[in-house]
RODO-2510 file (C-alpha; in nm, 4 decimals, decimal comma):
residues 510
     n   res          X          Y          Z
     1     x    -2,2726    -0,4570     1,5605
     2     x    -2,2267    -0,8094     1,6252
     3     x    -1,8605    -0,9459     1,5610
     4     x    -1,8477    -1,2299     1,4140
     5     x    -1,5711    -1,5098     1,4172
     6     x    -1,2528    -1,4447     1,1901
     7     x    -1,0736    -1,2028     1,0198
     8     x    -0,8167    -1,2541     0,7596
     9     x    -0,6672    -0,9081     0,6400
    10     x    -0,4881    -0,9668     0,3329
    11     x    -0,1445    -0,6888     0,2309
    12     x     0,0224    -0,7260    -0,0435
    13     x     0,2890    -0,4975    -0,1519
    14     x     0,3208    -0,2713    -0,4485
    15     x     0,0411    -0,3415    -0,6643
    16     x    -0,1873    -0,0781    -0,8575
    17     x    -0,5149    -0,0053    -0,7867
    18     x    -0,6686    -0,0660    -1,0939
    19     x    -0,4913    -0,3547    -1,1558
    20     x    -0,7816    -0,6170    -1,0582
    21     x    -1,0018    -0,7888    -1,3702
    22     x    -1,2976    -0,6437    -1,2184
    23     x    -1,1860    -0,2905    -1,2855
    24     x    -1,1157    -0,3320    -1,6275
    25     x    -0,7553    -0,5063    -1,6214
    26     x    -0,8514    -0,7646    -1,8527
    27     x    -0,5579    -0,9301    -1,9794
    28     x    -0,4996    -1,0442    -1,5663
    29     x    -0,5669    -1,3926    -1,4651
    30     x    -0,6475    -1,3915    -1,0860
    31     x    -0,9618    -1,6467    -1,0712
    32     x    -0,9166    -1,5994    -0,7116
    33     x    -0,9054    -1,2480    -0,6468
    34     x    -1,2267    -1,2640    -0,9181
    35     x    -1,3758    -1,4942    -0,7027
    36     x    -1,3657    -1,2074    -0,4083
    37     x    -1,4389    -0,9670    -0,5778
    38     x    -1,7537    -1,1253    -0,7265
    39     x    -1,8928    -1,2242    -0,3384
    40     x    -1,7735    -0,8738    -0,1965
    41     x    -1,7306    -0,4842    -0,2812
    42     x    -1,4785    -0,3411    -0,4804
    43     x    -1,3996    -0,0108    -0,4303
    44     x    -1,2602     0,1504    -0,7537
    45     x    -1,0965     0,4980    -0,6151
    46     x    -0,9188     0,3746    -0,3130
    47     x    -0,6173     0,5333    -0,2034
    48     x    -0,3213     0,5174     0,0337
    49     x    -0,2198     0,8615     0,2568
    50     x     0,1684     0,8380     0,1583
    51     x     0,4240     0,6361     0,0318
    52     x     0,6975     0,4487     0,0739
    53     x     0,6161     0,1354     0,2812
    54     x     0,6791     0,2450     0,6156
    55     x     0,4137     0,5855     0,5727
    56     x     0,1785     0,3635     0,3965
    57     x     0,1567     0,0936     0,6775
    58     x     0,1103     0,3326     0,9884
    59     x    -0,1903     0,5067     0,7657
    60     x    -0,3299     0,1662     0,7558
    61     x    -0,2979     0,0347     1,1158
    62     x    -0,3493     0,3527     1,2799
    63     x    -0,5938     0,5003     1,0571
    64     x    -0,4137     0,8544     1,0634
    65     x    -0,2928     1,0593     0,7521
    66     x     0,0440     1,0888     0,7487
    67     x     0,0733     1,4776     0,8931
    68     x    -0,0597     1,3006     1,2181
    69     x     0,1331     0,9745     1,2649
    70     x     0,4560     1,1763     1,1447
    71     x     0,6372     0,8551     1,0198
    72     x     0,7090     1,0499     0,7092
    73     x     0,9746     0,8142     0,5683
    74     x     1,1043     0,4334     0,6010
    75     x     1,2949     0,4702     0,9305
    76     x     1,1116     0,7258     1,0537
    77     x     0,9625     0,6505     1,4224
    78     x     0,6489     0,5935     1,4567
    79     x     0,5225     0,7494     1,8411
    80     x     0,4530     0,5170     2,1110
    81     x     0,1733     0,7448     2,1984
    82     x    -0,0536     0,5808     1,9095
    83     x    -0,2560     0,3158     1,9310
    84     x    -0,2883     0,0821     1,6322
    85     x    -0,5294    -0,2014     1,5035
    86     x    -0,3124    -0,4621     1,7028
    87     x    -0,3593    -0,3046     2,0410
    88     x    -0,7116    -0,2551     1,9956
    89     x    -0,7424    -0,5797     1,8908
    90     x    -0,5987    -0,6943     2,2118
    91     x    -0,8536    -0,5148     2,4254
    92     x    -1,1545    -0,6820     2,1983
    93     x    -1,0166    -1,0250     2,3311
    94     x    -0,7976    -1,0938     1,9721
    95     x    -0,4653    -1,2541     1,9813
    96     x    -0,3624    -1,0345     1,6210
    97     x    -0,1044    -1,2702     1,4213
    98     x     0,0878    -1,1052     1,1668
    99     x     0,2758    -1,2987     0,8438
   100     x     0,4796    -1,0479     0,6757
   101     x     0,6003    -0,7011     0,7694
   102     x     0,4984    -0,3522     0,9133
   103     x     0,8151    -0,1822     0,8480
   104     x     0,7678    -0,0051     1,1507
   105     x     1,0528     0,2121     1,3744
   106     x     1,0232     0,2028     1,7584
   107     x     1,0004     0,5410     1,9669
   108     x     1,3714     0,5923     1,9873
   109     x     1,2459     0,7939     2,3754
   110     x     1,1723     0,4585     2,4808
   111     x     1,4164     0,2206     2,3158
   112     x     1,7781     0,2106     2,3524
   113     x     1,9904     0,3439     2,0802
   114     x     2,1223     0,0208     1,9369
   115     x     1,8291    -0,1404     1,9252
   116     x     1,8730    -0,4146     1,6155
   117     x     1,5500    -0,2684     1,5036
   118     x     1,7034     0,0472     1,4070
   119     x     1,9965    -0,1135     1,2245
   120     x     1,6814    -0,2343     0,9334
   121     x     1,4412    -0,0394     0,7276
   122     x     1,1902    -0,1367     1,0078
   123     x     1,0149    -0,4064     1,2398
   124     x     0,6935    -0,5518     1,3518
   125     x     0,4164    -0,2966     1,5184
   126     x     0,4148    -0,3188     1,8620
   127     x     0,0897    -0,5141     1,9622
   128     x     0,0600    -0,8053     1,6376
   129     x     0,1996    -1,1639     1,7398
   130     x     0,4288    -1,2741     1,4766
   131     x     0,3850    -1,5892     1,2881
   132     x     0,6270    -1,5101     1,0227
   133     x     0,7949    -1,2156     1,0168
   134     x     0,9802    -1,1019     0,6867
   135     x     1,1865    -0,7859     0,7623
   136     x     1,5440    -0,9126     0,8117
   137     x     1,4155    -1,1940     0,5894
   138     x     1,6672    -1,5243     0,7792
   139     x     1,3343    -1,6584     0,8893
   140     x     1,2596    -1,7176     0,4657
   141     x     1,6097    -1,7696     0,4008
   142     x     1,6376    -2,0197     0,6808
   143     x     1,3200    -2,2383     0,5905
   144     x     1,4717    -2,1925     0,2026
   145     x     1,8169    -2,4125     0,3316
   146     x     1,6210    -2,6293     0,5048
   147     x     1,4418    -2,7388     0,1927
   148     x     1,7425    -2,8208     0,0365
   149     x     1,8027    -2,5086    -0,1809
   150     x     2,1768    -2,4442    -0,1514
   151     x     2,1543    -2,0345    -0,0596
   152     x     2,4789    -1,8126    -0,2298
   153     x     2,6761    -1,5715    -0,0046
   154     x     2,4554    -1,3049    -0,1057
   155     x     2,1275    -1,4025    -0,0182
   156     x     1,9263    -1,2251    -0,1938
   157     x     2,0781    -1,3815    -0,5848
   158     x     1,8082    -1,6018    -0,5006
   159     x     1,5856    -1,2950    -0,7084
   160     x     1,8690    -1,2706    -1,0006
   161     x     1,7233    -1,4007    -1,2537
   162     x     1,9234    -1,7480    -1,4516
   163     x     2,2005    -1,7134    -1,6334
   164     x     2,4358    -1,4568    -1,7315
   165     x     2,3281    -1,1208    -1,4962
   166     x     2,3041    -0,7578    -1,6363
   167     x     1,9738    -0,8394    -1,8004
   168     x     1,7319    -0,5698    -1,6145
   169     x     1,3407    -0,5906    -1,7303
   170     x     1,3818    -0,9960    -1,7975
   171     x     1,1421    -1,2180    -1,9391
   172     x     1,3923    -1,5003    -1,7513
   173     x     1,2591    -1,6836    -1,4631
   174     x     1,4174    -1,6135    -1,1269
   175     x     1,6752    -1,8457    -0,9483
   176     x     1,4499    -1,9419    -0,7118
   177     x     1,1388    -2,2024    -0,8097
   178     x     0,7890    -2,1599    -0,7225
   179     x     0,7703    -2,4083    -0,4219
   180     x     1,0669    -2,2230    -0,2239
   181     x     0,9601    -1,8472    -0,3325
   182     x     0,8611    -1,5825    -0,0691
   183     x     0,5143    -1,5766    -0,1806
   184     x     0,5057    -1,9929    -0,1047
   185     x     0,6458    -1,8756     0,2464
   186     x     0,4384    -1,6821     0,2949
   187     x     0,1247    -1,8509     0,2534
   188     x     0,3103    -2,2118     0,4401
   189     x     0,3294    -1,9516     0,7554
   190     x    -0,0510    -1,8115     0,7253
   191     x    -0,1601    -2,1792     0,6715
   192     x     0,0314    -2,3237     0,9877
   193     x    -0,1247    -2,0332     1,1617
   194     x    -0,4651    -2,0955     1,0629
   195     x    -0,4101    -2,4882     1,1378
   196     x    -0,3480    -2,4498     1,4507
   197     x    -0,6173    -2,2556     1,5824
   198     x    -0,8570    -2,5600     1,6746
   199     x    -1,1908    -2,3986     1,5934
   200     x    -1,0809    -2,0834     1,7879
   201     x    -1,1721    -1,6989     1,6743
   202     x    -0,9010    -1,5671     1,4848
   203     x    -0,7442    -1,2297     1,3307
   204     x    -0,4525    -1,3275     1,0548
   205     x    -0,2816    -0,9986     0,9283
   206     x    -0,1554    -1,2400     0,5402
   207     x     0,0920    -1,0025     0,4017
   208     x     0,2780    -1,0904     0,1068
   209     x     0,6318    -0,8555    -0,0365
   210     x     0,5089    -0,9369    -0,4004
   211     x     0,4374    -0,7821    -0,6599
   212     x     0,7394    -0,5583    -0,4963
   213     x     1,0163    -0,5864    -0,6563
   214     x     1,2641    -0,7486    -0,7839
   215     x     1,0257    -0,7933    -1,0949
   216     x     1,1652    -1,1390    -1,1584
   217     x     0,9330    -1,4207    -1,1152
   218     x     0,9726    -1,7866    -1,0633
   219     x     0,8614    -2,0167    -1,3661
   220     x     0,5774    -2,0304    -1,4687
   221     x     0,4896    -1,6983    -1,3647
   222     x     0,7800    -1,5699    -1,5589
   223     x     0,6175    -1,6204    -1,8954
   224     x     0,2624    -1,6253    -1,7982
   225     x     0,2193    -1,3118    -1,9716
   226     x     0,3022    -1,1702    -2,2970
   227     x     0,4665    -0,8344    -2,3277
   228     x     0,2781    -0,7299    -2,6574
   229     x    -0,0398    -0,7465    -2,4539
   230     x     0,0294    -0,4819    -2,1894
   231     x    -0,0804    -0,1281    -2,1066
   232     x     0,1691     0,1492    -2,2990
   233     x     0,2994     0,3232    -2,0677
   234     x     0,1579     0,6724    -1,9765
   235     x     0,4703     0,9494    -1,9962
   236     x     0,5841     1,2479    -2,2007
   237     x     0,8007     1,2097    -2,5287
   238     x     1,1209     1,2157    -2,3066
   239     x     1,2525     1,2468    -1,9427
   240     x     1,3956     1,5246    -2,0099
   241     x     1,0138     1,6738    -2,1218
   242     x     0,8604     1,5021    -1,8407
   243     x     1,1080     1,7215    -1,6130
   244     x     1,0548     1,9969    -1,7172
   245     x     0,7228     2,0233    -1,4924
   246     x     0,8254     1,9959    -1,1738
   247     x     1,1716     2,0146    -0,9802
   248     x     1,1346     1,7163    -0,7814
   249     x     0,9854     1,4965    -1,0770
   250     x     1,2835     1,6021    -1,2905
   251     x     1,5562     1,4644    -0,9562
   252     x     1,3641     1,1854    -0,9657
   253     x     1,3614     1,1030    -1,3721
   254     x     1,7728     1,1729    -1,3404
   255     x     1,8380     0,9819    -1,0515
   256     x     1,6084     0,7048    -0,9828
   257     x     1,8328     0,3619    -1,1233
   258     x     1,7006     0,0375    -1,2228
   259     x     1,9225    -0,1824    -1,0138
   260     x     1,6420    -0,2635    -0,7086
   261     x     1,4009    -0,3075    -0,9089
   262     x     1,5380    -0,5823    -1,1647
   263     x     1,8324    -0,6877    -0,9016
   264     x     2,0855    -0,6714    -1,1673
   265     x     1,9422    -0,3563    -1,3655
   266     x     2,2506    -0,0937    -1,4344
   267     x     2,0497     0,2228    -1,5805
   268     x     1,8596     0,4719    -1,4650
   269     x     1,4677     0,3866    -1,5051
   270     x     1,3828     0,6642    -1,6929
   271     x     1,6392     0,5162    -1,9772
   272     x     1,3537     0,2043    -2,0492
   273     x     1,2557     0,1802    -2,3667
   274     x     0,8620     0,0834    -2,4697
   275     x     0,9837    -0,2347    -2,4995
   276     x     1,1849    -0,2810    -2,1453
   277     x     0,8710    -0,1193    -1,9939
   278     x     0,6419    -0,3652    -2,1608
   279     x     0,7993    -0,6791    -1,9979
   280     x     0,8594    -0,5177    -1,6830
   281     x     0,4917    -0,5282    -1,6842
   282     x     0,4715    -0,8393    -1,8139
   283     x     0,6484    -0,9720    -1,5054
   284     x     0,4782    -0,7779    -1,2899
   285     x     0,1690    -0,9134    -1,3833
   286     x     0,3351    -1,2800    -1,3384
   287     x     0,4127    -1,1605    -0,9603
   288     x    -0,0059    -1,0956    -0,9169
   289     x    -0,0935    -1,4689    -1,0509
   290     x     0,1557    -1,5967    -0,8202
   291     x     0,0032    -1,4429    -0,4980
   292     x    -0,3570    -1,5329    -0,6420
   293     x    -0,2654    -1,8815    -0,7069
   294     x    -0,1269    -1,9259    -0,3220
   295     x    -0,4451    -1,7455    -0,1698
   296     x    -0,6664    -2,0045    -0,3619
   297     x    -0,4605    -2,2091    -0,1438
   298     x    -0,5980    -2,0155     0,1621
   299     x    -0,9434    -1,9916     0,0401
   300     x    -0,9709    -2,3644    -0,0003
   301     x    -0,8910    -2,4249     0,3300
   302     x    -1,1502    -2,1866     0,4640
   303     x    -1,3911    -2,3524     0,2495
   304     x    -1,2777    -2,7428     0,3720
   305     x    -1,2917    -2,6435     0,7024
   306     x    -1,5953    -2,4771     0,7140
   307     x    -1,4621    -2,1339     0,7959
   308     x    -1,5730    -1,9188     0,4737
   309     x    -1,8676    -1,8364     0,5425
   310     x    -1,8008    -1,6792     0,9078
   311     x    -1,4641    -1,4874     0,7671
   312     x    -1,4585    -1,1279     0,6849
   313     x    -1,2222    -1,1210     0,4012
   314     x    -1,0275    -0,7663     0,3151
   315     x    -0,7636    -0,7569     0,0225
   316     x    -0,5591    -0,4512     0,0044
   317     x    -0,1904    -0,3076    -0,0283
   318     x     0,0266    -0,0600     0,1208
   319     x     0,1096     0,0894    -0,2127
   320     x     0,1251     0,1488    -0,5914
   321     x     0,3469     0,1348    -0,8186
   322     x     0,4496     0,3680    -1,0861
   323     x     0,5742     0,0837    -1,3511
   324     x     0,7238     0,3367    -1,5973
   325     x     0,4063     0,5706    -1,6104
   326     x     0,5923     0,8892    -1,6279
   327     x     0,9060     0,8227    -1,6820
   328     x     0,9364     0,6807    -1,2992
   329     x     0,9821     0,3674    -1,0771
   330     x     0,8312     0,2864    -0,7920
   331     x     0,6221     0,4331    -0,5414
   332     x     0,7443     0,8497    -0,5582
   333     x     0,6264     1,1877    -0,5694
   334     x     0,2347     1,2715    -0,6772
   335     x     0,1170     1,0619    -0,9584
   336     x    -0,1942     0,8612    -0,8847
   337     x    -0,0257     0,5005    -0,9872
   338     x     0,1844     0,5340    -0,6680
   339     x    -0,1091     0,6089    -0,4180
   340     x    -0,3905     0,4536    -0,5867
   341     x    -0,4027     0,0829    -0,4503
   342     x    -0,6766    -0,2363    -0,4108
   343     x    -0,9589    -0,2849    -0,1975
   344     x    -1,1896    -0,5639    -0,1599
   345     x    -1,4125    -0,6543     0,1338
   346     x    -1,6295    -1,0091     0,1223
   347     x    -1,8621    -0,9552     0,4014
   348     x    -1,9605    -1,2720     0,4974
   349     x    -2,3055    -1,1485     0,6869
   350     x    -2,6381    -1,1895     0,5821
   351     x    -2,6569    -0,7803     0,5413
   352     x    -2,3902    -0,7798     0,2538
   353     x    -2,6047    -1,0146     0,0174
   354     x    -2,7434    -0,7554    -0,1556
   355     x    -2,3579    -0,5252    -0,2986
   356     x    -2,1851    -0,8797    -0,3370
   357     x    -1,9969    -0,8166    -0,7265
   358     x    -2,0417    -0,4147    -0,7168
   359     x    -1,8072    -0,2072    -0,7479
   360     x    -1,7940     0,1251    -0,5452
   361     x    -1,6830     0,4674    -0,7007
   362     x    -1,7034     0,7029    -0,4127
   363     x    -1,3133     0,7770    -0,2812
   364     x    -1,2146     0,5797     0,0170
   365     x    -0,8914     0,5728     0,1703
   366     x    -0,6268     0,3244     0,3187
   367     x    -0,7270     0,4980     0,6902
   368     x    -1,0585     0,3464     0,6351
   369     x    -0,9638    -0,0114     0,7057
   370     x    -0,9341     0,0096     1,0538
   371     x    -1,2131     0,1295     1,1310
   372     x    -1,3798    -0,0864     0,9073
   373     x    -1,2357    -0,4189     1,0656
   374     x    -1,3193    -0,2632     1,4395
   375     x    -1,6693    -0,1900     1,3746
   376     x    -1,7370    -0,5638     1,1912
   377     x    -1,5856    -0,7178     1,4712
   378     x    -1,7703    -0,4611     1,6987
   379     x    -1,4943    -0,2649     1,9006
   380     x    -1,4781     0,0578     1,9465
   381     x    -1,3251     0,2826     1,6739
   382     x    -1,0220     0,5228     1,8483
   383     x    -1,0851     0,8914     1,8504
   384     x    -0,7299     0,9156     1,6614
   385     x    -0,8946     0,7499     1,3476
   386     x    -0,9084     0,9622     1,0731
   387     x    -1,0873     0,7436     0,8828
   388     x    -1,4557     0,6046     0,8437
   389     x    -1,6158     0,2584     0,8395
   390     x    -1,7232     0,1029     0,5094
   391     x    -1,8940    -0,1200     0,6405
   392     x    -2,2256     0,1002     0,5137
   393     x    -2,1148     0,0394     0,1884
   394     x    -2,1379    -0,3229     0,2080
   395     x    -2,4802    -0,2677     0,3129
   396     x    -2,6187    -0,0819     0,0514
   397     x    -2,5723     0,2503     0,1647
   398     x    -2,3764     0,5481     0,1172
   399     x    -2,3706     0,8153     0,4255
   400     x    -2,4645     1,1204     0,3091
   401     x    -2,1810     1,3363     0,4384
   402     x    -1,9315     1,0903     0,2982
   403     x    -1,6007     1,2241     0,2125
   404     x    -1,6171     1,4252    -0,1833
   405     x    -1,2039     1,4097    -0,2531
   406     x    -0,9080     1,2006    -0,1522
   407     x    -0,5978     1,4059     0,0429
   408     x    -0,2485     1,2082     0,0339
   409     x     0,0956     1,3036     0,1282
   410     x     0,4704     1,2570     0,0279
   411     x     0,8114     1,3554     0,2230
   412     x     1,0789     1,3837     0,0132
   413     x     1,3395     1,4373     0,2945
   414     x     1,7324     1,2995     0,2235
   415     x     1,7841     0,9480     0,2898
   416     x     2,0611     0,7245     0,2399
   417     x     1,9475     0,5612    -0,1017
   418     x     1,7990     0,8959    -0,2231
   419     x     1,9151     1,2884    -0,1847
   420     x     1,6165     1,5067    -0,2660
   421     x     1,6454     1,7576    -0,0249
   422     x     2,0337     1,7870    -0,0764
   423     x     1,9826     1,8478    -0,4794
   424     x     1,7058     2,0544    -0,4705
   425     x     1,8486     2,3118    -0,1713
   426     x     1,4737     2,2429     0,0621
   427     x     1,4984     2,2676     0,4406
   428     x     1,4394     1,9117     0,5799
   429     x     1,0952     2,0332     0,7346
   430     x     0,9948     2,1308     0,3998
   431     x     1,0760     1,8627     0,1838
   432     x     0,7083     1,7381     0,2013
   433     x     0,3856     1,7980    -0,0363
   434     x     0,0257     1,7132    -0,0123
   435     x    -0,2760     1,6392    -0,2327
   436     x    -0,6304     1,6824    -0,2484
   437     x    -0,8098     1,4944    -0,5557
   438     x    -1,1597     1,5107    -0,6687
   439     x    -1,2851     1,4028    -0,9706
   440     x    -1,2406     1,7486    -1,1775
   441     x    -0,8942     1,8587    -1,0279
   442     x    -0,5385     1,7450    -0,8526
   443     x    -0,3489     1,9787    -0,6467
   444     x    -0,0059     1,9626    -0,5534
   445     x     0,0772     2,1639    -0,2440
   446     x     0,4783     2,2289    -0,1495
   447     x     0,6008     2,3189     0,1257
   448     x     0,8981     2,5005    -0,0636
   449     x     0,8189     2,4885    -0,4142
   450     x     0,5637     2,6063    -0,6365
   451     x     0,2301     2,4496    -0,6526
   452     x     0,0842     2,2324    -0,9364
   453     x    -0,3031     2,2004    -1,0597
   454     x    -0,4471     1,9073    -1,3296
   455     x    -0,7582     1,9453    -1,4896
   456     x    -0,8180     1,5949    -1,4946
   457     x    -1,1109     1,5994    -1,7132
   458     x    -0,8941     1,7791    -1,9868
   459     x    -0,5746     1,5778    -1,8938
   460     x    -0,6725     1,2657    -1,7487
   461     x    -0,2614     1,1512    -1,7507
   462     x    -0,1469     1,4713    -1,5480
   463     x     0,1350     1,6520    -1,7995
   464     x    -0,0441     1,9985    -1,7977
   465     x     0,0419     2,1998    -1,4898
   466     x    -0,2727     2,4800    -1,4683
   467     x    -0,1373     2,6289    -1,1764
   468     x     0,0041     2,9336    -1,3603
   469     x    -0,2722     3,0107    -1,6011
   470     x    -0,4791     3,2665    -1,4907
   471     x    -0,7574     3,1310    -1,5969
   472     x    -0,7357     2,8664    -1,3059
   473     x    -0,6524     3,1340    -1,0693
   474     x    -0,9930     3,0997    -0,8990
   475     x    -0,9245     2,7183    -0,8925
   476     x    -0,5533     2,7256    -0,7480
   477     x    -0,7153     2,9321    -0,4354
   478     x    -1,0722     2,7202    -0,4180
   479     x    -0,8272     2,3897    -0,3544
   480     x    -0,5790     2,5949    -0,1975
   481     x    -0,8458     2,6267     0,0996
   482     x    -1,0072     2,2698     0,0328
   483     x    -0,6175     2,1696     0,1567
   484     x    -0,6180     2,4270     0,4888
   485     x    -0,9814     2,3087     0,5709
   486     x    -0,8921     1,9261     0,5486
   487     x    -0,5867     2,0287     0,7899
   488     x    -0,7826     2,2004     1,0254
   489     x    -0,9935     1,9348     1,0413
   490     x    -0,7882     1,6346     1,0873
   491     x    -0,4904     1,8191     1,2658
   492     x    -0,4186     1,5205     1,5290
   493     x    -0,6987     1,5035     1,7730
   494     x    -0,6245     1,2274     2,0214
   495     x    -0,7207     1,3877     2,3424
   496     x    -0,9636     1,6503     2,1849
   497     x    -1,2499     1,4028     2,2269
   498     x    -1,1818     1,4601     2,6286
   499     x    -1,2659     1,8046     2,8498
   500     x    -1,2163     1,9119     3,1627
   501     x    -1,5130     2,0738     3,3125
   502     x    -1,6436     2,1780     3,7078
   503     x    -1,8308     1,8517     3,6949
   504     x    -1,5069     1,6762     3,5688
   505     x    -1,3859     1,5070     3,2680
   506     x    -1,6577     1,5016     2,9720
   507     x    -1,5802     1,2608     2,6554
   508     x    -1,7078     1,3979     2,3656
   509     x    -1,8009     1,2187     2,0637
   510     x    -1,6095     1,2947     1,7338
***
């Protein structure tokens, strides 16, 4: 396929799949992100292959699940021995920039041991050329001084929100004002990128932290949004109930505490009332029109300069989040609001003008992308891929062998913010679980604990665990095997593609 000239990959951070007007989230106003959607596809049941960040990002530039790029946790390494999106990239020709983050670990076997890169969460993948990289965050918090904007001893009170602190969910606008936020940053970097390139081809990876938390937002964004008007939140009558069905749900509904996600917050999440929950969302929400306001800023200067119409344009995220659903914060465990996240592609080729405002129901995962951007730009997809082009979908066409259910993984391992593994007495090689989704059923496969199965056209919310009814019995073993035959499958295959035979090396296709 012909590439053509630029491609700006847009990753934002923490925001819910379904959370787009297009797909029903009506009380949202992103005029931009409409604007995308209605010139491109929208693809309804997209999913990540794990969570947190770290996971979620090497599933999206290497296009492996998680059991083969075995960075199972923020901090985790991620293998040298990988290529990624950047790299190939590189051998296309592209010089990849990258505004925002990876959260990526180096190979510890080929980086010394004190490394500053080991001493943060994580650090740029190897290959992308950094125009504005977030992860130790003085690059922000340096341009923020410069402006003027007198920083406290602890940074990061720039998120508290004004006045007295202790408030947690907060209708109050944050210290910081709209001109000097992270999401302004953000887009100042992409833009000074994009400036300079002088009519040259270009790949921008735009990332943005929001709607992450903190969930305090600059005015206006703070009160953009009423908390009457949004979703209730999807849980059982208590935490204590919504415990009761799973071991590692009920650590997490005890332990997980509100103080990252409101800055200030002093309870445990699962202690928010309807109404805390409501303008948590409410803020939330505030967070999204931010970021769409700033990439109108981006899309107008494709537009002025003549660039819009030769850009491939792909919005997507790393993550969900779980926003109270379930008596739970943030992106944990097996619920779909963690793992089910946005996609949008506007194809700008003539071949896409006949899907532009449709939305797409098959599954598609986060693994997808990369192949996706590689075969638009016309580079060769990696035999590690795990995932497929959607290019065809674009096109008006829907391969016929394409993928029936959605797998995705979680590693619950001890860390130093969270103790899992410790609580629940797993070995750490077993603190992990994986899914496989279709439209009738969920299962939940531990390693060390006992399985779970939703009927999901019964119980659409997931509270009814049907692994133990014998009626399901046949079920429990029918996904059971779905879950071995997707591992057999996929089990990392980078030099499988290769043979040696009398004639010499053979390269087979996938």
């Amino acid at each position: 396929m012909p590439a053509s000239k630029n491609v700006l990959l847009i990753v934002v951070d923490q925001w819910r799949g379904l959370m787009l007007p297009k797909l029903g989230a009506d009380y949202l106003k992103l005029p931009n992100l409409d604007r995308l959607c209605a010139e491109g596809v929208t693809f309804r049941n997209h999913f990540t292959q794990a969570v947190p960040c770290g996971p979620a990002r090497a599933s999206l530039l290497t296009g492996q699940y998680m059991m083969n790029h075995r960075a199972v946790q923020n901090t985790i390494p991620l293998s040298s021995r990988f290529t990624n999106l950047a790299h190939e990239l590189r051998r296309g020709g592209y010089d990849p920039a990258l505004v925002g983050y990876t959260t990526t670990t180096p190979d510890p076997r080929q980086t010394a041991p004190n490394d500053p890169r080991f001493f943060v969460l994580g650090d740029i993948m190897e290959g992308f050329h950094s125009v504005g990289a977030f992860e130790n965050r003085d690059a922000y918090f340096g341009w923020v001084a410069s402006q003027g904007f007198a920083l406290p001893k602890t940074r990061e009170e720039i998120w508290l929100p004004q006045g007295e602190p202790g408030a947690g969910a907060t209708g109050r606008p944050a210290v910081i004002p709209k001109e000097l936020s992270d999401t302004a940053w953000f887009t100042e970097r992409g833009l000074d990128y994009l400036r300079g390139r002088g009519g040259k081809p270009w790949f921008l990876h735009l990332g943005y932290y929001r709607p992450h938390p903190p969930f305090i937002a600059p005015e206006p964004y703070n009160s953009m949004y009423r908390p009457e008007d949004m979703p209730k939140p999807i849980r059982a009558s208590s935490a204590a109930e919504e415990g009761k069905q799973n071991a590692l749900l009920d650590y997490y509904v005890r332990n997980i505490k509100q103080a990252s996600f409101f800055q200030d917050g002093q309870a445990l999440g699962s202690d928010m009332s309807e109404a805390e929950v409501a303008q948590m969302r409410a803020t939330y929400c505030g967070l999204m029109s931010e970021i769409d306001d700033h990439l109108g800023r981006v899309f107008d200067y494709l537009e002025e300069t003549g660039q819009w119409d030769d850009t491939l344009i792909v919005f997507t995220c790393d993550h969900g989040e779980q926003g109270g659903d379930h008596h739970l914060l943030g992106k944990i465990g097996y619920f779909d609001e963690s793992y089910r996240i946005p996609m949008v592609i506007r194809d700008p080729r003539t071949e896409a003008n006949g899907t532009r405002g449709t939305i797409v129901d098959r599954f598609t995962e986060t693994i997808d992308t990369m192949p996706t951007l590689l075969d638009w730009m016309g580079l060769p997809v990696p035999r590690q891929c795990d995932g497929r082009s959607l290019l065809p979908f674009c096109e008006g066409t829907v391969p016929a062998d394409w993928r029936t259910e959605v797998h995705y993984e979680f590693d619950f391992r001890d860390l130093h913010y969270s103790k899992p593994e410790s609580s629940l007495g797993v070995p750490m090689d077993k603190c992990s679980l994986a899914v496989v989704q279709d439209e009738k059923f969920k299962y939940v496969h531990f390693a060390a604990l006992p399985p779970l199965l939703f009927d999901l056209e019964k119980d659409p919310g997931q509270f009814v665990n049907c692994a133990t009814d014998p009626a399901y019995a046949a079920t429990v073993a029918d996904y059971a095997r779905k879950m071995l035959d997707w591992r057999l499958g996929y089990a990392e295959r980078t030099l499988t593609g290769y043979r040696a035979t009398p004639q010499g090396l053979e390269v087979r296709a996938a």
